[in-house]
PALO-572265 format. One record per residue: residue in three letters; y, x, z of N, C-alpha, C in turn. Coordinates in steps of 0.02 Angstrom, whole numbers, plus 50000, padded with zeros to 5 digits. Atoms other than C-alpha are relative to their C-alpha. Example, Ala and Ser with C-alpha at 12.3 -4.5 7.8 and 13.67 -1.06 7.14 Angstrom:
REM residues 2
Ala499415004550000497755061550390500605004550000/Ser499414995849997499475068450357500554996150037/
REM end
This chain:
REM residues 417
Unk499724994150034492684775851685500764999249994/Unk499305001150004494464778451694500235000249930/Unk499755001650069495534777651542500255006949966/Unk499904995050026495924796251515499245003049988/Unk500684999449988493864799951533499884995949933/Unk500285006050093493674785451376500255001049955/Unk499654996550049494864792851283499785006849993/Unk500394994350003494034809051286499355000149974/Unk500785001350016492134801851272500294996749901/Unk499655003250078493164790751105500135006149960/Unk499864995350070493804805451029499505006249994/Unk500724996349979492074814851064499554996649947/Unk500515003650061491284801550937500205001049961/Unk499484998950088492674801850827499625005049955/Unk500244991350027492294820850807499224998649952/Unk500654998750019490584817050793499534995649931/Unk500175004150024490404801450722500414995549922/Unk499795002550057491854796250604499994999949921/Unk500244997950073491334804250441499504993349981/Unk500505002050009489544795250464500414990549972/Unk499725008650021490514777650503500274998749934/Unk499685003150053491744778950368499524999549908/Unk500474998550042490284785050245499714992449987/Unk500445006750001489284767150285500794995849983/Unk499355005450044491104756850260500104999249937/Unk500044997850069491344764250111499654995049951/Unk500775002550014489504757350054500374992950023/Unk500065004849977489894740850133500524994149977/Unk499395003250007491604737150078500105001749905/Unk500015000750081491074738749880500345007749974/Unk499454993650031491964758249867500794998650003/Unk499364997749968493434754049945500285004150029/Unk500024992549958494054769650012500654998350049/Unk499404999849946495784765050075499944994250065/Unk500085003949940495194748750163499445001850054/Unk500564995849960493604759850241500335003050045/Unk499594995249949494894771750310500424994350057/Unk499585004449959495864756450387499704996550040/Unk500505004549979494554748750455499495004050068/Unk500084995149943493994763750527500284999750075/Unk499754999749920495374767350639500094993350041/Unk500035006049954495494747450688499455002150041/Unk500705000649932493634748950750500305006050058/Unk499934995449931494204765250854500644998350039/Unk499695003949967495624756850911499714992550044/Unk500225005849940494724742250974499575002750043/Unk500344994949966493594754251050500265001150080/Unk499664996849978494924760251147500024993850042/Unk499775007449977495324741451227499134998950039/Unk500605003249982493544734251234499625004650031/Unk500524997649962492324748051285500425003250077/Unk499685000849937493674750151436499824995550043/Unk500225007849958493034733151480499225000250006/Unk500965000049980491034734451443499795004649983/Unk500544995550002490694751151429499895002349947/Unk500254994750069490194765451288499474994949991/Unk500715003350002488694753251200499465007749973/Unk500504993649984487104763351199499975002649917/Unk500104994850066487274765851008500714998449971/Unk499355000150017489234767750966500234999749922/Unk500065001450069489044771250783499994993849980/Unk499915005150021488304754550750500464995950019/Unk499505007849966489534744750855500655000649962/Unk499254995550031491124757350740499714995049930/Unk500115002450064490124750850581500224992050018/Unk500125007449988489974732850652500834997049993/Unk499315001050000491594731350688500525002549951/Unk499504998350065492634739550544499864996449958/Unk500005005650045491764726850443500264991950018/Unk499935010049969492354710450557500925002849970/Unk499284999650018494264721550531500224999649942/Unk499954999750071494024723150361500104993049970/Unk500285007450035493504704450323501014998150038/Unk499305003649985495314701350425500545002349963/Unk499614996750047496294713450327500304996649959/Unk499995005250066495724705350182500294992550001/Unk499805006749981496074686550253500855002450006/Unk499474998150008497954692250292500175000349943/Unk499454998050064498204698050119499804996949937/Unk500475005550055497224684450014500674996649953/Unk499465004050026498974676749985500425003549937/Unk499914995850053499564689549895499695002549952/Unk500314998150054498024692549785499264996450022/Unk500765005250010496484680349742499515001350022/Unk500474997350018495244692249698499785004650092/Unk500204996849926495504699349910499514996550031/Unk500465006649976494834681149956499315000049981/Unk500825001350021493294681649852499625005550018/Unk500514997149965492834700149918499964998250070/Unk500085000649900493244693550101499554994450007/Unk500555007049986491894678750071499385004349982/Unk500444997250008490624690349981499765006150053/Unk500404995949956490744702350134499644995250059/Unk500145004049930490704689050259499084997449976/Unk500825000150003489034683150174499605005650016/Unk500444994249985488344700550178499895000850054/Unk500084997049920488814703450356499274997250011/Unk500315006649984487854684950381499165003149987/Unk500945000350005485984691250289499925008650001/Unk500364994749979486284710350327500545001950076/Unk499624999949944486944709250515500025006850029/Unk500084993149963486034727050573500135003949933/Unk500144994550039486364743650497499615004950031/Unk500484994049988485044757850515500375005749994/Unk499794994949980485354774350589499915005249932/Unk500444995250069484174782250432500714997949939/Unk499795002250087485384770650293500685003550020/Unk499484999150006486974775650385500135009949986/Unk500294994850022486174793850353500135002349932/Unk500045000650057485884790750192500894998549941/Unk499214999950051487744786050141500425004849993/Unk499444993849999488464803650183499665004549946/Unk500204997950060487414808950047500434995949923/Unk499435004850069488384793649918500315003350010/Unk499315001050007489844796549997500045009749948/Unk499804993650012489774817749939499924999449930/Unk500104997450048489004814049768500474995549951/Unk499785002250028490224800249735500835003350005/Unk499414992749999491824813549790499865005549966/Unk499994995850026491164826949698499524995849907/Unk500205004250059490584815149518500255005249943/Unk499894996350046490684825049360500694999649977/Unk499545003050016492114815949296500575001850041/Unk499454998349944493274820449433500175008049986/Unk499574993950012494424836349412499595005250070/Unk500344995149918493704851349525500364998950057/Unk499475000449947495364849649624499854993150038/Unk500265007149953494904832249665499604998250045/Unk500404999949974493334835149694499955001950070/Unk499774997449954493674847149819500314996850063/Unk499545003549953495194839449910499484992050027/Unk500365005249989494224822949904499344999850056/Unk500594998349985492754830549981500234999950105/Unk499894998449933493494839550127500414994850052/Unk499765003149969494674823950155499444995050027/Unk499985005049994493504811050160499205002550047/Unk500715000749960491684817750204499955005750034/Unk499964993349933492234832350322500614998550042/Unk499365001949954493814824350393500485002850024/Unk499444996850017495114834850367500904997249989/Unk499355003650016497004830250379500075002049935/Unk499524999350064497954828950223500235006750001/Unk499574994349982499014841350300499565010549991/Unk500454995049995497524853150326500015002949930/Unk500254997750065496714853150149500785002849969/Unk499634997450037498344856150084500145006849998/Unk500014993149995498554871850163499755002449994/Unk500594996450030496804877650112500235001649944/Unk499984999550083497574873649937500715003949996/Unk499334999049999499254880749976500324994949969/Unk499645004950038500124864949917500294996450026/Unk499405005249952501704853749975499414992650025/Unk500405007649989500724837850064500144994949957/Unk499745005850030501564824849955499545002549947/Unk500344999450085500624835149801499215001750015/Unk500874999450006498884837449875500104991250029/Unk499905009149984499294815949956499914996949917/Unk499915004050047499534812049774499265002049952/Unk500764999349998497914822149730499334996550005/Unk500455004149977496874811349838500124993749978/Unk499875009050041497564795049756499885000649951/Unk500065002250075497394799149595499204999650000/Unk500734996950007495564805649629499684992850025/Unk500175005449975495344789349723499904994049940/Unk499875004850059495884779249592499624999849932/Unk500564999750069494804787849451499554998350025/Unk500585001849979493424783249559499904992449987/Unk499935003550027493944767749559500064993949914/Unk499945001550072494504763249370499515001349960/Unk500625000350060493074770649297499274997250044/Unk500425005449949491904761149409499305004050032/Unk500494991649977490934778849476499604995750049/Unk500435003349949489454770149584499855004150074/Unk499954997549953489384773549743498985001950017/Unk500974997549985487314782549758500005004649975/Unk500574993650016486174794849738499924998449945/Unk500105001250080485954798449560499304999350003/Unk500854999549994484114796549489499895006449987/Unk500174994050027483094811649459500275003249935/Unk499654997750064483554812849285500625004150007/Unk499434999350008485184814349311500255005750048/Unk499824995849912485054825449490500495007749957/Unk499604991950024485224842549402500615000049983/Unk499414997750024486684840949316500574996650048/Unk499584998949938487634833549462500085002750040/Unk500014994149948487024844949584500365004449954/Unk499464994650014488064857249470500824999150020/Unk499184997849968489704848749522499774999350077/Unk499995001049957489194846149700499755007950041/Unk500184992749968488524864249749500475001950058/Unk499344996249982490254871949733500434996650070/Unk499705002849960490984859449842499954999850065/Unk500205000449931489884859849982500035007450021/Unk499864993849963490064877749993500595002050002/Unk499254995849988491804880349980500184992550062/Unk499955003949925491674865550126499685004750067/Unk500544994649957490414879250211500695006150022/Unk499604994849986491674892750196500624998950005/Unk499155001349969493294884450249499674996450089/Unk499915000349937492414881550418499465008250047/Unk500254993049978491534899650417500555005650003/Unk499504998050012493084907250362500874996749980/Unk499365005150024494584896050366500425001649947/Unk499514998050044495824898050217500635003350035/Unk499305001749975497354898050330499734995150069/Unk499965001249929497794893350507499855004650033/Unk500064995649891497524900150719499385003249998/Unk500864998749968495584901450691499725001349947/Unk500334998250049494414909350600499554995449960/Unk500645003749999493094898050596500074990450036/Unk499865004749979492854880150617499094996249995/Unk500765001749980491124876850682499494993849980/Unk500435006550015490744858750639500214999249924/Unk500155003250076491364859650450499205003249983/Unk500424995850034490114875650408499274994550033/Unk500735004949982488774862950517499894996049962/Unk500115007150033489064848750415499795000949928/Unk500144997450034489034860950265499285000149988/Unk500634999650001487344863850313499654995050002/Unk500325006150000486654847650353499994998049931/Unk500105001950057487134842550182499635003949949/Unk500664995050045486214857450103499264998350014/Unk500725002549985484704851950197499894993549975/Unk500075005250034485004834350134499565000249922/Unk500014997950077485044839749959499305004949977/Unk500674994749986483524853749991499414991949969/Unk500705007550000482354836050035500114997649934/Unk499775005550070483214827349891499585002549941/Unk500174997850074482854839649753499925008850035/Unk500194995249972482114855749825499865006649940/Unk499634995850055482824866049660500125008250024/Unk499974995349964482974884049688500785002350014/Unk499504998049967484834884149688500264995850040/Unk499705002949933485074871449799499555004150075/Unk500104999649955483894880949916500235004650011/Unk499424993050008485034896549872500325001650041/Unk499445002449974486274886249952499865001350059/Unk499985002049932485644883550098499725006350035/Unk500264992749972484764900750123500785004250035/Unk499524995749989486504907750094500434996350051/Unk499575004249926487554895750224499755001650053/Unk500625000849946485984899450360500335006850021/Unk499794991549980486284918450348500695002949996/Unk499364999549978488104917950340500064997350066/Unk499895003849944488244906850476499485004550067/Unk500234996049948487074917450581500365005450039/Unk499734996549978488074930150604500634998850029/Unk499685000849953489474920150678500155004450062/Unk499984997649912489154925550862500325006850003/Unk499624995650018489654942150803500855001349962/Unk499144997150057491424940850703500454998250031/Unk499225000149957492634937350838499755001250071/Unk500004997549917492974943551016500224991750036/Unk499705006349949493284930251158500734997849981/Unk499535003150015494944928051115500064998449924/Unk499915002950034494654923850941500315005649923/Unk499634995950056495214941250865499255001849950/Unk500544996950054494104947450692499465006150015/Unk500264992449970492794962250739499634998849914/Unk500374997850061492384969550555499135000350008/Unk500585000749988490644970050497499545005550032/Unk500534996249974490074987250537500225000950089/Unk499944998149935490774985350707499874994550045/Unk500215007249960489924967250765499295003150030/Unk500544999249951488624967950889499394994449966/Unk500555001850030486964963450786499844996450045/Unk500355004649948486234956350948500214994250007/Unk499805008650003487134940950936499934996549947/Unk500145002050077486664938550758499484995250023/Unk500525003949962485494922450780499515000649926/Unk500654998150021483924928750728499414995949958/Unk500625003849997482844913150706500444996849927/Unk499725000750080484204907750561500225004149967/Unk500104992850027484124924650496499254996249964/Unk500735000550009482144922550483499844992649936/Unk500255005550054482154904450391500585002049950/Unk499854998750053483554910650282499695007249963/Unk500524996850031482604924950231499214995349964/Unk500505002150034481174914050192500344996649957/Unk499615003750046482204903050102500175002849923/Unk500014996550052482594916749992499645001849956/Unk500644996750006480964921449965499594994449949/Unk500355004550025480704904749902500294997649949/Unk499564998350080482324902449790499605003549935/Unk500454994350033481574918949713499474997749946/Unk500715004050039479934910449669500234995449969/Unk499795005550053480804894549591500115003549928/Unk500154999450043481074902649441500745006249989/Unk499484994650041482804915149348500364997050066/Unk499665003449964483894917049508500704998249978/Unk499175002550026485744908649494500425003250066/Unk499384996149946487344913449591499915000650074/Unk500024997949929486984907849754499325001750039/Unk500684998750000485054912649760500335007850037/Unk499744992649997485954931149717500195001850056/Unk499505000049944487214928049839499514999550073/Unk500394999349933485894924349976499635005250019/Unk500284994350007484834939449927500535005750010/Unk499574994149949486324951449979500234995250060/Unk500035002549933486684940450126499305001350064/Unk500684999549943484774942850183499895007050000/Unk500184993949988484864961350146500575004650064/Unk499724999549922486434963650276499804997950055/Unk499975004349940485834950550393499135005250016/Unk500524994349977484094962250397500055007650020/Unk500004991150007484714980950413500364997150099/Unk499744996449911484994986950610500735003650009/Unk499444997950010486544993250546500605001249959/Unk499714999650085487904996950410499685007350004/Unk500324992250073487255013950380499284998850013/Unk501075002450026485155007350386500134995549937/Unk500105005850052485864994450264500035001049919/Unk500324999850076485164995350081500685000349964/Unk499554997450036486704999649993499974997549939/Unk500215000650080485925002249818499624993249977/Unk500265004050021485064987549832500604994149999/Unk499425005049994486654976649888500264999749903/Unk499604999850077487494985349713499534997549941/Unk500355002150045486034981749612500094993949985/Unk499965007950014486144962649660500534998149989/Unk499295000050012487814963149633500305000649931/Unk499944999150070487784969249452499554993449971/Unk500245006750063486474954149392500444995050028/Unk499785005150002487644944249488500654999149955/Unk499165001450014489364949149403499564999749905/Unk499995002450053488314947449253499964992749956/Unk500265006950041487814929749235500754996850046/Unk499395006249994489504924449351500575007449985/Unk499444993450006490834938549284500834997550021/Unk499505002249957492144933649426500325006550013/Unk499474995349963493634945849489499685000550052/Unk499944999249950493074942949650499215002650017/Unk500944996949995491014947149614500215007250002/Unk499934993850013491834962949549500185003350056/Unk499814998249950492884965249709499425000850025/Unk500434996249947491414965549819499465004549964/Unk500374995650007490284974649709500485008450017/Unk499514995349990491734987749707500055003750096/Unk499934997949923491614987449900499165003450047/Unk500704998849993489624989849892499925007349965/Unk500174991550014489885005449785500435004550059/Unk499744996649944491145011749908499445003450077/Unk500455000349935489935010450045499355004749989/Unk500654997150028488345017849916500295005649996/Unk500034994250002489305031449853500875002950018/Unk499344998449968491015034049957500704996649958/Unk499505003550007492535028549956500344999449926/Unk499744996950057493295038349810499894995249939/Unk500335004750044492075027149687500074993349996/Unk499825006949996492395012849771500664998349967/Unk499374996650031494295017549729500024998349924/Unk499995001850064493775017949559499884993549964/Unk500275006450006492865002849547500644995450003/Unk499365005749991494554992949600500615000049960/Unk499454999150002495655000249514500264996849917/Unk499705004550063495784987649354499964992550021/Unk500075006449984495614973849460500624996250012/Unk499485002250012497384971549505500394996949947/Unk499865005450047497574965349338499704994649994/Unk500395008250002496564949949361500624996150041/Unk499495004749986497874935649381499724997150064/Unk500305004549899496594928149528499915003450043/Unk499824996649943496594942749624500925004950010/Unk499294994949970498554949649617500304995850073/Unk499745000149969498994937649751499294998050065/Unk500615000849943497224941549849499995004350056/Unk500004995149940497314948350013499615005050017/Unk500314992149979495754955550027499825004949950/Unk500234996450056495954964249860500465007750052/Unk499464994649992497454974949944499485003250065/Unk500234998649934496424973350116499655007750003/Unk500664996250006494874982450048500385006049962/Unk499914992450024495944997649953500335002050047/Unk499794996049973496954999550102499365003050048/Unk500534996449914495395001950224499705005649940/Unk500354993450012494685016150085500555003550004/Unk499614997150001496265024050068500135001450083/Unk499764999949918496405023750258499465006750017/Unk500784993850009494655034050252500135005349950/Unk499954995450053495195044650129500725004250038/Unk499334995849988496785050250227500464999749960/Unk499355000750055497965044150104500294995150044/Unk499605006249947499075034850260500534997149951/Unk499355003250030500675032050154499574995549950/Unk500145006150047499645022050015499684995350033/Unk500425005549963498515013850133500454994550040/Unk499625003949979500025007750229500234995949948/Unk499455004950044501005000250079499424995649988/Unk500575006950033499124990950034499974994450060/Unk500195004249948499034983750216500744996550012/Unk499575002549996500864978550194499894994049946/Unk500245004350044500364969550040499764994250034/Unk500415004049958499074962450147500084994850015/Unk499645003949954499984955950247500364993349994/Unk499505003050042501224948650136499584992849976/Unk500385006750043499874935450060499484996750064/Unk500405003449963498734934050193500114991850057/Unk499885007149955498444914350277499934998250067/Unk500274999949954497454915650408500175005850045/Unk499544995649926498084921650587499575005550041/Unk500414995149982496624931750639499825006449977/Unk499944995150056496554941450476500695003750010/Unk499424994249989498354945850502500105002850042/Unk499924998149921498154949150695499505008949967/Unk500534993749993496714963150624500255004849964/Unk499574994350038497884969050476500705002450026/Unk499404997349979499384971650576499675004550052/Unk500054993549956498434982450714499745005249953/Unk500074995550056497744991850569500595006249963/Unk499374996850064499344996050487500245003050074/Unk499574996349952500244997650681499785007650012/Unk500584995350002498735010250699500305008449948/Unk499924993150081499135021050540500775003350004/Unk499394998350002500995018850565500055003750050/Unk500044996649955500855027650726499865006550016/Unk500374991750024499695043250670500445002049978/Unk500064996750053500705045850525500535003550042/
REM end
């Protein structure tokens, strides 16, 4: 294999594989997070050298684990001089290596479950949680998450250290909680994995809408968590990620531009995760009083079922929409119910519905608060207000696909008028 070919197959595992590896380091190296990450890229650096010489081995993972723990144990030897306590973990790993030499495919499985519930831990600030999450068990640059968060890198960098460090100092264990304890951690870990779901279904910011292997990994961990504790809002979760994510195939053209919802081609909607998130729902439902994202899946399964936007249940969308803004009374529940009456009983209403929302401090600098009154006002023939909303738009919006759809919008209007 030549050396541009191994460098390609290498950063093909990376993709695939580095989360899993650094997940088992993690585990291996006592909750070390910064010497896991270092240890990491040694093994894929030696990678780079050695399997040039003998070859991809037939299971690459274990040979990334195997080896970030021989770099780790050297790390540590190097810097013993400077601190005692490095020496005595670089003898206690070296024994471990010694009576646990193999790692299992199932355990190194099993740690991307630690690693999420020990990044998202009660104790940890949401912001932490978050940033922590997407840096460490979705693999995200620094650089990235920050721009999800809109924030200078040095202040989401200092984020991840401090968050590191409380993990650290208060001595947060790296596992699966017990039953007892599941519920009330699955309340901080939900949020996390879905706003990990929807920064690769809908990117915050950046070129692309979508980023295919977070919203996957999103899911995998919902299914984790399903087996774990098969709760009805964790299966909420995963109903609602299934039937978002279905409709992918539909929301961008070949080159990557937005096609709104009533104008996506249903036929590419994938049907068969349509069908188990509908059941899913069905089964939420039955668990017992539904919660946010149960709700949230139950208007996801009533779009992802209608043949069309005008076959699609309307009144029933707004119905689920009102018990939802009652038990979560969010700005942004309100926004889309606001966009569900529009749709039930015309624009005009919808109109009304929005029009105390601009005082909510979390939607004045929301794009698609302005988005959604310029597209009724656009329908309503009011061009001069609809333009100044899609200028708004514009003005806040992150993401490059969103603005590619609101600037032909507005060029559109500016043109008629």
């Amino acid at each position: 294999m030549n050396t541009t070919s191994l460098k390609q197959r290498i950063e093909a595992i990376y993709r695939d594989e580095s989360r899993r590896v650094l997940a088992t380091l993690i585990r291996l190296l006592h909750g070390n997070f910064d010497l896991a990450e270092e240890s990491l890229q040694d093994a894929f650096m030696a990678a780079l050298s050695q399997w040039q010489q003998d070859g991809i081995p037939d299971n690459p993972r274990a040979w990334l684990v195997s080896t970030g723990r021989f770099k780790a144990i050297d790390r540590l030897r190097k810097r013993t001089r400077q601190d005692n306590h490095l020496e005595e973990l670089a003898l206690t790993l070296e024994s471990e290596m010694q009576s646990q030499p193999l790692v299992e495919d199932e355990t190194i499985e099993d740690d991307r479950l630690r690693l999420i519930f020990t990044c998202c831990h009660p104790s940890l600030s949401m912001e932490g949680r978050v940033a922590l999450t997407l840096r460490e068990v979705c693999g995200l640059t620094t650089e990235a998450v920050a721009a999800a968060f809109l924030l200078p890198v040095p202040t989401l960098a200092q984020r991840i250290v401090r968050t590191k460090s409380k993990i650290r100092d208060a001595g947060i264990p790296y596992e699966v909680p017990s039953p007892e304890l599941m519920p009330e951690r699955l309340e901080a870990v939900l949020p996390v994995i879905y706003l990990v779901f929807n920064e690769g279904y809908s990117a915050s910011s950046g070129a692309q809408l979508t980023q295919r292997d977070l919203s996957a990994e999103a899911i995998r961990l919902g299914r984790l968590l399903q087996a774990l504790l098969p709760n009805g809002e964790v299966t909420g979760l995963l109903a609602l990620m299934l039937l978002h994510d279905a409709r992918r195939g539909g929301r961008t053209t070949a080159s990557g531009d937005l096609i709104p919802l009533e104008e996506q081609d249903r036929t590419l909607w994938n049907r068969a995760q349509i069908r188990e998130g509908c059941d899913l729902v069905i089964q939420a439902l039955r668990a017992g009083p539904p919660g946010v994202y149960t709700l949230q899946a139950a208007i996801a399964a009533v779009h992802a079922e209608a043949s069309s936007t005008e076959e699609t249940d309307w009144a029933e969308i707004t119905g689920l929409y009102d018990v939802l803004l009652r038990i979560n009374p969010s700005p942004i529940v309100a926004l889309n119910r606001a966009a569900a009456i529009a749709m039930r009983d015309g624009p005009e209403a919808g109109l009304q519905a929005m029009d105390n929302l601009t005082e909510h401090k979390e939607l004045r600098r929301y794009h698609l608060l302005y988005a959604a009154r310029a597209d009724l006002l656009r329908r309503l023939d009011q061009t001069q207000e609809a333009i100044q909303c899609y200028q708004q738009a514009l003005e806040l919006v992150q993401q490059e696909p969103e603005r590619r759809f609101l600037q032909q919008r507005l060029n559109t209007l500016q043109k008629n008028s």
